[in-house]
C-alpha positions, 0 to 999 in steps of 0.5 A: 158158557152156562147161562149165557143167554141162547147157550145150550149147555144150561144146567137144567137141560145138560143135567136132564139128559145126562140123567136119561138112560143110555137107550133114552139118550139114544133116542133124544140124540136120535130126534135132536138130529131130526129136528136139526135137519128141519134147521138144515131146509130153511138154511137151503131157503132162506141163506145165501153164499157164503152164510148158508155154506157156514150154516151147512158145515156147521150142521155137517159137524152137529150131525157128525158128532150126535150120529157117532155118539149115537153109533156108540152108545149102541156100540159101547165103545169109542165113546165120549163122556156124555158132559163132553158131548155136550161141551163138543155141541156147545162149541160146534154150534157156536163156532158156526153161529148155529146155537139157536138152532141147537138149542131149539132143537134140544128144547123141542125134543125135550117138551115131547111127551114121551120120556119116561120119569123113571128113566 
C-alpha cells in the first residue's frame, strides 16, 4: 500500500521508526496509542451505530496490536518484526476505515521534539 494517498506505511515514516531504538520505539508506540484514544472521544461524539461500532472495533484492534508490541519489546519475546507491525496496523486500519486517524496519529508523535537524532 506505500504511497497511496492517506496509507500509513510510506516509506519515510516506516524507515524512521524502524531506524528509532527499541526504548524509543517503545515510546513512540506509547504516545501513538495515546494519541489514538483522542480519535476514540470524537468516535464516541460524532459516530452513530453501526459506524462508531466499526470505529470502536477498529481502535480495540489498533490498541491490541501497538500494547502487545509494546509488552514485548520490553519482554524481548513473542515479538513480531517491527516491518510486520507495521503491515499489521496498515491493514487493521484499513479494514475499519481508520487510516486517517492512524496516520495522524503517527505524524503527531513523530513532529514531537523529542527523539534523539542519535537514536
Amino acid at each position: 500500500m506505500t504511497g497511496k494517498r492517506g496509507c500509513v506505511n510510506n516509506d519515510e515514516l516506516r524507515s524512521w521508526y524502524l531506524d528509532l531504538s527499541d526504548a524509543y520505539k517503545q515510546i513512540y508506540l506509547s504516545l501513538v496509542s495515546n494519541q489514538l484514544t483522542i480519535h476514540g472521544r470524537s468516535f464516541g461524539l460524532d459516530l452513530k451505530e453501526a459506524e462508531q461500532i466499526k470505529a470502536f472495533k477498529g481502535l480495540n484492534e489498533l490498541q491490541h496490536q501497538i500494547s502487545g508490541h509494546i509488552a514485548a519489546i520490553g519482554l524481548r519475546q513473542n515479538r513480531y518484526p517491527d516491518d510486520v507491525l507495521w503491515n499489521i496496523l496498515n491493514e487493521k486500519a484499513a479494514s475499519f476505515g481508520l487510516l486517517a486517524h492512524l496516520k495522524q496519529s503517527f505524524d503527531s508523535v513523530r513532529s514531537r521534539n523529542i527523539w534523539d537524532k542519535s537514536k
